[in-house]
TORPA-4810 file (N, C-alpha, C, O; in nm, 3 decimals):
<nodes>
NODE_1_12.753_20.533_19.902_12.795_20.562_19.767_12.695_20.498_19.671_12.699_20.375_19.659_X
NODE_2_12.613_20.563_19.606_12.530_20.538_19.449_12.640_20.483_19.365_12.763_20.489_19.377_X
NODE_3_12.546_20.417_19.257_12.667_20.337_19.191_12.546_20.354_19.035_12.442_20.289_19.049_X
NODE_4_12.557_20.422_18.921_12.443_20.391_18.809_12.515_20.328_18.739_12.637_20.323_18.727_X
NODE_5_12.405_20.260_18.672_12.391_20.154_18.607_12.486_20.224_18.444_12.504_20.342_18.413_X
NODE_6_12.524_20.114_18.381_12.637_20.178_18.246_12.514_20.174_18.142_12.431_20.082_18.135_X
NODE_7_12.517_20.289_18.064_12.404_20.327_17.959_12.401_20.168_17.864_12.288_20.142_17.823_X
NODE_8_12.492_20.082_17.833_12.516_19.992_17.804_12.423_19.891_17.888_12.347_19.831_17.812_X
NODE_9_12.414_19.872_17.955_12.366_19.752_18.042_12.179_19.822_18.015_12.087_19.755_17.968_X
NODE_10_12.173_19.939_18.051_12.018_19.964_18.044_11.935_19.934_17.891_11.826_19.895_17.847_X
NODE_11_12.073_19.983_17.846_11.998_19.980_17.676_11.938_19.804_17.618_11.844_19.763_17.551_X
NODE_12_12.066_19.738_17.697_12.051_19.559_17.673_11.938_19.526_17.749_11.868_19.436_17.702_X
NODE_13_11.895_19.588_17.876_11.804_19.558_17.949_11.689_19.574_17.881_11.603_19.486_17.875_X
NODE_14_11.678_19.720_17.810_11.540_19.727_17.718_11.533_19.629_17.598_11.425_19.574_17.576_X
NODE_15_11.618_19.610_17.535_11.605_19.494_17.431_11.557_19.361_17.449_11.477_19.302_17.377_X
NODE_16_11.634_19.302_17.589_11.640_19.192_17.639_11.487_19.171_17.659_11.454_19.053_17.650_X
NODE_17_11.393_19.254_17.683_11.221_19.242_17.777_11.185_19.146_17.664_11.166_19.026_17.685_X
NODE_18_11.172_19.221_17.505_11.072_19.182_17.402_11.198_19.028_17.347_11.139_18.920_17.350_X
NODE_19_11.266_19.025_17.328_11.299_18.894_17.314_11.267_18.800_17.429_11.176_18.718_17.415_X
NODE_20_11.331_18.806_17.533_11.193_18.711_17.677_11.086_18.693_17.628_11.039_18.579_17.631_X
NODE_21_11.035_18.767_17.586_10.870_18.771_17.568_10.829_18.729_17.447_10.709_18.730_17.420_X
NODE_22_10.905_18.696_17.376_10.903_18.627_17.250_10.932_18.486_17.259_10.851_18.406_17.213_X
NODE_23_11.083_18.432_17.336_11.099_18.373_17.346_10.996_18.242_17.445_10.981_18.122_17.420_X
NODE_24_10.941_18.324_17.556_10.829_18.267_17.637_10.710_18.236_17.550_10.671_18.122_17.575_X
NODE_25_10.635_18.294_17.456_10.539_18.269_17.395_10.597_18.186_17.268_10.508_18.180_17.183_X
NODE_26_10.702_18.128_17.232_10.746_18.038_17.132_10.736_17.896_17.248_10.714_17.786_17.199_X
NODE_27_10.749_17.906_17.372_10.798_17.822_17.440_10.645_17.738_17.435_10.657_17.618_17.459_X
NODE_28_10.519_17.781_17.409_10.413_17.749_17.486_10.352_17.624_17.336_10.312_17.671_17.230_X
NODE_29_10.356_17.498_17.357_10.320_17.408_17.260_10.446_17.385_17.180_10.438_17.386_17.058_X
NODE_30_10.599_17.357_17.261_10.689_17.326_17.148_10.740_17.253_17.122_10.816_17.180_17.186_X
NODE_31_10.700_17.254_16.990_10.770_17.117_16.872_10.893_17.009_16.868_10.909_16.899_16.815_X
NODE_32_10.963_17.086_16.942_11.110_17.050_16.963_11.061_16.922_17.046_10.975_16.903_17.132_X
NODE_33_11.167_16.833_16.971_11.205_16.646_17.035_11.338_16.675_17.125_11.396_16.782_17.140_X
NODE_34_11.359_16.589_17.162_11.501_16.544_17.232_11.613_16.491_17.120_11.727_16.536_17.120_X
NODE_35_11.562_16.378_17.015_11.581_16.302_16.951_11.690_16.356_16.826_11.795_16.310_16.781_X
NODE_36_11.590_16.507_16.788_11.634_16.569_16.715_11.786_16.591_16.705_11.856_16.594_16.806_X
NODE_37_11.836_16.605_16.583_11.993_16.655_16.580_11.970_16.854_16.634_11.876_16.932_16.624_X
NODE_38_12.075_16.862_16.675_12.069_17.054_16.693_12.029_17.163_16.550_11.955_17.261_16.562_X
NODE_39_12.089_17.123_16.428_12.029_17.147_16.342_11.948_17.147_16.295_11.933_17.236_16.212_X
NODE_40_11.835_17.042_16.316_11.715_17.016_16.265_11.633_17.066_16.389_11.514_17.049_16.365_X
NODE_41_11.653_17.120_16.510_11.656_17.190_16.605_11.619_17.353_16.556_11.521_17.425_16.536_X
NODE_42_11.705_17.356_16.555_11.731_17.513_16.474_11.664_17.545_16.370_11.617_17.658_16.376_X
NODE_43_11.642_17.487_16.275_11.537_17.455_16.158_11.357_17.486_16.212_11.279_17.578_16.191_X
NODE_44_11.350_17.382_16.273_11.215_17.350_16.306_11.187_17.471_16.445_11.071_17.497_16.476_X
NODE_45_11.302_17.536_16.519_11.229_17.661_16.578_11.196_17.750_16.537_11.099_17.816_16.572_X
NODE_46_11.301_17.780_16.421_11.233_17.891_16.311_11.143_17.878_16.264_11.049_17.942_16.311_X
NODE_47_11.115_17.784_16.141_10.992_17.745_16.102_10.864_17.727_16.201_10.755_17.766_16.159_X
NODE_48_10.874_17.674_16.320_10.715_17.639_16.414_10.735_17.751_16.470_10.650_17.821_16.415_X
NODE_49_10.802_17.830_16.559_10.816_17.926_16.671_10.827_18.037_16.626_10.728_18.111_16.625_X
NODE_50_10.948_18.077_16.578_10.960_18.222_16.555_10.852_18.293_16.453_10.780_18.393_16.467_X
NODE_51_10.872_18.186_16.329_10.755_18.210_16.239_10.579_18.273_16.308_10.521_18.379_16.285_X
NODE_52_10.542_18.163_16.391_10.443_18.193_16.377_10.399_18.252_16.537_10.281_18.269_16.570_X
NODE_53_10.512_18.277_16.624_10.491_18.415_16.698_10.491_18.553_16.638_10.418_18.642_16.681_X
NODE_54_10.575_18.567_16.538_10.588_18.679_16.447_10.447_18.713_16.357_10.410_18.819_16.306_X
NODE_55_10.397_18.608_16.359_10.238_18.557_16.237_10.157_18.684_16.353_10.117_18.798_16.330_X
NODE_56_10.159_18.614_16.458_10.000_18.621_16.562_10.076_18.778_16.597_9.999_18.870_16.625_X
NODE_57_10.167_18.795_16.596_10.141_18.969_16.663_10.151_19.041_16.534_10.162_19.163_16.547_X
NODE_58_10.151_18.995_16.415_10.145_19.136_16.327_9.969_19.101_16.325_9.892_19.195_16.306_X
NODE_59_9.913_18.960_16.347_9.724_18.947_16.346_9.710_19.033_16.454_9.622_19.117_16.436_X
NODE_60_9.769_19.040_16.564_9.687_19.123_16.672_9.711_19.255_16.623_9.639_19.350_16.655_X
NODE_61_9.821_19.267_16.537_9.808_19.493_16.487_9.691_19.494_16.412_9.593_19.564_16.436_X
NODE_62_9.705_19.391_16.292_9.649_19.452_16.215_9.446_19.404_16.277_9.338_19.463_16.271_X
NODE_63_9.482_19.302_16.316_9.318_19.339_16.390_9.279_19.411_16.490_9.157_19.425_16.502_X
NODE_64_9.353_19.464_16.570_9.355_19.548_16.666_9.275_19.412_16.832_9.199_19.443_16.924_X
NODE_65_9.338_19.282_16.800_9.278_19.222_16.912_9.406_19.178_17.020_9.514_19.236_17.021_X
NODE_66_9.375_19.076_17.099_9.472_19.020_17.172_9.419_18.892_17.130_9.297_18.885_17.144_X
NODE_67_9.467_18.801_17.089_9.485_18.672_17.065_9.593_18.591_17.121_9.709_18.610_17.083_X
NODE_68_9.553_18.471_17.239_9.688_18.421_17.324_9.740_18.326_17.145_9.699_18.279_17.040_X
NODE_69_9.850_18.353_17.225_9.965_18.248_17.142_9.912_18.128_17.086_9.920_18.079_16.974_X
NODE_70_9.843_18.083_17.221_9.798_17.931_17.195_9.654_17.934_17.115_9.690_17.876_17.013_X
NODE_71_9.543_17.957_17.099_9.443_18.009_17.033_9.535_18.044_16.955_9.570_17.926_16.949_X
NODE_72_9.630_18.110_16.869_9.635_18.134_16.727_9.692_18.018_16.714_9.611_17.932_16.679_X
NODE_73_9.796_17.981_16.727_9.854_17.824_16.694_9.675_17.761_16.650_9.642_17.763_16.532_X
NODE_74_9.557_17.699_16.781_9.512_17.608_16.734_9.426_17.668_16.599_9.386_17.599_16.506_X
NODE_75_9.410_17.818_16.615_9.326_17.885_16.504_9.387_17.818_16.359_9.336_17.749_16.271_X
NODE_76_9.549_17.887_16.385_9.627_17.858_16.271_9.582_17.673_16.216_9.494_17.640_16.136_X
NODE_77_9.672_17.589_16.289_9.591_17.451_16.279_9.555_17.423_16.184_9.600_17.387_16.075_X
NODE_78_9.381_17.458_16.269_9.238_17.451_16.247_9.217_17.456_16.026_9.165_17.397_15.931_X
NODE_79_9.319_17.590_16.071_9.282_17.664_15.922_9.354_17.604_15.795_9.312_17.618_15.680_X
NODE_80_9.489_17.521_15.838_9.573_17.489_15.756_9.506_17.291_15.737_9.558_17.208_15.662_X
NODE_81_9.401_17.270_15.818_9.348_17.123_15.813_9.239_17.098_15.762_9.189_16.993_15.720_X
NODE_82_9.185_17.264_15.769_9.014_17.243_15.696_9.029_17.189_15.565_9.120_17.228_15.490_X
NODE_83_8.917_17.073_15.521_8.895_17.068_15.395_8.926_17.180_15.285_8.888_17.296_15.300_X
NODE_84_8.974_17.152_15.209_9.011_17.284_15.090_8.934_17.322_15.006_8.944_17.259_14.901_X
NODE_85_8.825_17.437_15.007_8.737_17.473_14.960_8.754_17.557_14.831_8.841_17.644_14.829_X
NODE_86_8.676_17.535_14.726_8.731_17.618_14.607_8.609_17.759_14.618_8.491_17.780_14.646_X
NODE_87_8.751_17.839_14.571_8.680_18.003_14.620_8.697_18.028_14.491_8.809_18.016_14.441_X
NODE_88_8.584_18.069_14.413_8.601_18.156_14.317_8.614_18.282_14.313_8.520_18.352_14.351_X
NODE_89_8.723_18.333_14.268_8.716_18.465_14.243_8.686_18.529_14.122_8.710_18.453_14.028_X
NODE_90_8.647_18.629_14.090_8.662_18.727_13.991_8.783_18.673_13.877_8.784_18.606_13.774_X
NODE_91_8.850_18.721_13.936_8.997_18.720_13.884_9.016_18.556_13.815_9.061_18.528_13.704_X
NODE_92_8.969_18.468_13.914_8.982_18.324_13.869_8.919_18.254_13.749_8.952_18.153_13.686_X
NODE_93_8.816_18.343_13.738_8.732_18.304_13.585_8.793_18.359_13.438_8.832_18.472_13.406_X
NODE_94_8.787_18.271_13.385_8.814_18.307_13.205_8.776_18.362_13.127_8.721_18.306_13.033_X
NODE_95_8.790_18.492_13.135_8.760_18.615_13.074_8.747_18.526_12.941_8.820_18.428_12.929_X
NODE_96_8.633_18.569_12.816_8.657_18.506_12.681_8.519_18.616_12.593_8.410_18.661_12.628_X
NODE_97_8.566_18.619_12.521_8.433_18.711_12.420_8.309_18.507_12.378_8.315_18.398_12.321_X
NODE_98_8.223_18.596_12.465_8.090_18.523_12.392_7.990_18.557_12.314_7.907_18.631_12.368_X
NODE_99_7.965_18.519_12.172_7.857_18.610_12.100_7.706_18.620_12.190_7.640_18.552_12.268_X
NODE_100_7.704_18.713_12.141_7.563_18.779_12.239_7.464_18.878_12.160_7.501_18.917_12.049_X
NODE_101_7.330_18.925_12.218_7.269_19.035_12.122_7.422_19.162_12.090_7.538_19.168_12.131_X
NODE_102_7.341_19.238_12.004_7.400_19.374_11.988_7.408_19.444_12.115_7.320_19.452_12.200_X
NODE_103_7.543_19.501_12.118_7.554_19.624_12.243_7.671_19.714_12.157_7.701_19.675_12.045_X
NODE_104_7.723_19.813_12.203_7.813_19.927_12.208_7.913_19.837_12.322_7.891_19.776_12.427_X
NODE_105_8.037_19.866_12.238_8.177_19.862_12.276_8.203_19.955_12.398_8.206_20.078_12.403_X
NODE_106_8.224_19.844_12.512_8.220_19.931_12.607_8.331_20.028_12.609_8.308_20.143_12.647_X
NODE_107_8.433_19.998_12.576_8.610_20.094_12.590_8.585_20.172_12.429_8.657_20.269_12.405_X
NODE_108_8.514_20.141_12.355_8.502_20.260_12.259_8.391_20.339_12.273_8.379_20.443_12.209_X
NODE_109_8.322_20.306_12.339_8.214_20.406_12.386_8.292_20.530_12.504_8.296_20.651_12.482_X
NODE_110_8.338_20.472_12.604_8.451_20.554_12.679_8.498_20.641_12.643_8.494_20.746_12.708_X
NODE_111_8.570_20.630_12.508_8.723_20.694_12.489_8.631_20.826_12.388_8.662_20.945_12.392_X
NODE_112_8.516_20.768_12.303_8.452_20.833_12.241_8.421_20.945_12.308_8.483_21.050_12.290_X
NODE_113_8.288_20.928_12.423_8.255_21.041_12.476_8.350_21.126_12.573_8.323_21.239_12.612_X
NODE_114_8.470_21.050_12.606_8.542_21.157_12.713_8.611_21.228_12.571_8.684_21.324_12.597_X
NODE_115_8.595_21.189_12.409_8.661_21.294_12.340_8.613_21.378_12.260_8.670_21.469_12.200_X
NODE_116_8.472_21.336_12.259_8.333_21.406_12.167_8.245_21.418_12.205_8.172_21.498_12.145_X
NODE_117_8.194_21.353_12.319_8.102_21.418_12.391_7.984_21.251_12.401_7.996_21.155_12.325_X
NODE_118_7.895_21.261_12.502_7.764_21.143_12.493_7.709_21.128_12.400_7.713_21.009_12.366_X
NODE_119_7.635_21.213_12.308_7.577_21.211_12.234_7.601_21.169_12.130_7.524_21.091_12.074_X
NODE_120_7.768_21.229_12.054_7.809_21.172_11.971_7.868_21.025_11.982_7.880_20.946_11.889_X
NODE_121_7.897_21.009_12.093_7.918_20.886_12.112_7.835_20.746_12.131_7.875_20.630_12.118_X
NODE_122_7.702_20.799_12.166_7.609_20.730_12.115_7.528_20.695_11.982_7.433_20.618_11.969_X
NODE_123_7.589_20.771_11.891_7.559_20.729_11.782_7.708_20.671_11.689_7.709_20.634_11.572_X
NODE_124_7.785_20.676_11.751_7.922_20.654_11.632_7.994_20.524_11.721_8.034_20.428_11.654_X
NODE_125_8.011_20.520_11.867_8.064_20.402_11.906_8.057_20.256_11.815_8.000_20.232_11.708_X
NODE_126_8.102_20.211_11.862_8.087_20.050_11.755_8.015_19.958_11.816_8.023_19.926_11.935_X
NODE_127_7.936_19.911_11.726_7.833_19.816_11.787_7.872_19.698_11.747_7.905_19.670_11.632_X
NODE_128_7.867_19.591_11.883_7.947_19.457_11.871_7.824_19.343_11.929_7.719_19.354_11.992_X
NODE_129_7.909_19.220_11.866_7.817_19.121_11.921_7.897_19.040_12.053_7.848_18.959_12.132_X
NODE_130_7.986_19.074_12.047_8.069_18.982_12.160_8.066_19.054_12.307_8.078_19.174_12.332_X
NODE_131_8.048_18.953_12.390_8.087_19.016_12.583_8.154_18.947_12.607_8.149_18.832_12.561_X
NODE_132_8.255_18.994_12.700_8.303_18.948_12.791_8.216_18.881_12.958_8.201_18.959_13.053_X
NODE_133_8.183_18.783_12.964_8.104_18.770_13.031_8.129_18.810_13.215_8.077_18.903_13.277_X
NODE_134_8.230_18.698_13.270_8.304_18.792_13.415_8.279_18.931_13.386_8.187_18.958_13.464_X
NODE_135_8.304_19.027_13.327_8.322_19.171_13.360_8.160_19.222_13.293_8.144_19.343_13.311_X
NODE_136_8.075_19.174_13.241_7.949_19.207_13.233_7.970_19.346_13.109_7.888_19.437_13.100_X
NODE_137_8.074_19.337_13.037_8.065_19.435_12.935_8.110_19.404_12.788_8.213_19.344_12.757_X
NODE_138_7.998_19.465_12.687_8.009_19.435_12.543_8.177_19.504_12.537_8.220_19.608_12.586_X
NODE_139_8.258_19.384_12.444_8.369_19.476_12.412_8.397_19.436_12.243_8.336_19.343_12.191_X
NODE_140_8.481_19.506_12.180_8.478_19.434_12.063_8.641_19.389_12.072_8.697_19.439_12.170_X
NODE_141_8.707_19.324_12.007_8.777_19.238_11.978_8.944_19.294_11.993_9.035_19.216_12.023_X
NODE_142_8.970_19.465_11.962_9.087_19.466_11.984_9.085_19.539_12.135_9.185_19.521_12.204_X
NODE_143_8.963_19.628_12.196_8.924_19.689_12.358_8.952_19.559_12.400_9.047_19.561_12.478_X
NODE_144_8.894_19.409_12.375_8.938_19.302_12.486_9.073_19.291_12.489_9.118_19.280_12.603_X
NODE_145_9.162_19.291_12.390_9.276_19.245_12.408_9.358_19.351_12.467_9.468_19.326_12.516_X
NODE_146_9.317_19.447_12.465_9.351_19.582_12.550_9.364_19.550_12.671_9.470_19.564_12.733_X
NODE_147_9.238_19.494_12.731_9.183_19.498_12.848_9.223_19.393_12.973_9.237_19.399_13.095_X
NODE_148_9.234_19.272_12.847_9.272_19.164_12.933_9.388_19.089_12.872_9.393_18.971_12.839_X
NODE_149_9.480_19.185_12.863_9.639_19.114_12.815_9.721_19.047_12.893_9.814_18.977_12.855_X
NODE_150_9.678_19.072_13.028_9.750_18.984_13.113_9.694_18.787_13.077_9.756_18.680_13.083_X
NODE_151_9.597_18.813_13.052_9.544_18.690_13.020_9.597_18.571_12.874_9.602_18.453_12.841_X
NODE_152_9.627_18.711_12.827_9.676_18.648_12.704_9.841_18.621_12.686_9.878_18.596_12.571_X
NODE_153_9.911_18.624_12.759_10.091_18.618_12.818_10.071_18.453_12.861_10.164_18.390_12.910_X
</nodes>
């Protein structure tokens, strides 16, 4: 007499693989004391384990690599101990009008020719003394505040 398995039990069986397998790769370098209360237990597996098994397999999608558990932990580490280096960005610099030679308004030169054409817009745009320096363009005074209002909030 065959005996199958209850659609119930198979379905738990498929679930059950990727938690094992989660749970085994949380297991490898873990944090957990003896000492600890169960709560602070519970705390600190989320935070060290689950967290950053969850970290290293969305790094292996989106890089398309295999990275063991342990190599990302010491990667991770590594990365959270390095000296703290200042990165400038774009974004991080202070947009500000600096007087400068004569140029054409860059956002009224724009709006000009996409509504009259180059030509006329090279002779009628507004000619300014101020740049914005980060963005490398003459603007005049109300195009900046246009431009960079987030800055000014």
């Amino acid at each position: 007499m065959l005996h199958k398995k209850p659609v119930t039990v198979i379905e738990y069986n498929k679930g059950k693989a990727s938690i094992d397998l989660a749970d085994q790769k949380a297991s490898y370098g873990n944090p957990l004391r003896r000492s600890l209360k169960w709560y602070r237990k519970v705390l600190v597996d989320i935070l060290l384990n689950v967290s950053v098994v969850n970290a290293s397999y969305i790094f292996n999608i989106v890089t398309e690599s295999k990275m063991s558990i342990t190599h990302f932990r010491y990667c991770l580490v590594e990365s959270l101990i390095k000296k703290n280096e200042i990165v400038h960005s774009p974004l991080a610099e202070k947009h500000e009008l600096v007087p400068v030679n004569r140029g054409r308004c860059y956002k009224c030169y724009i709006k000009t020719s996409a509504d009259k054409g180059r030509k006329f817009a090279q002779s009628h745009s507004l000619k300014v003394k101020t740049k914005c320096i980060p963005c490398n363009k003459y603007l005049c005074l109300s195009c900046f505040n246009d431009t960079h209002r987030c800055a000014l909030k």
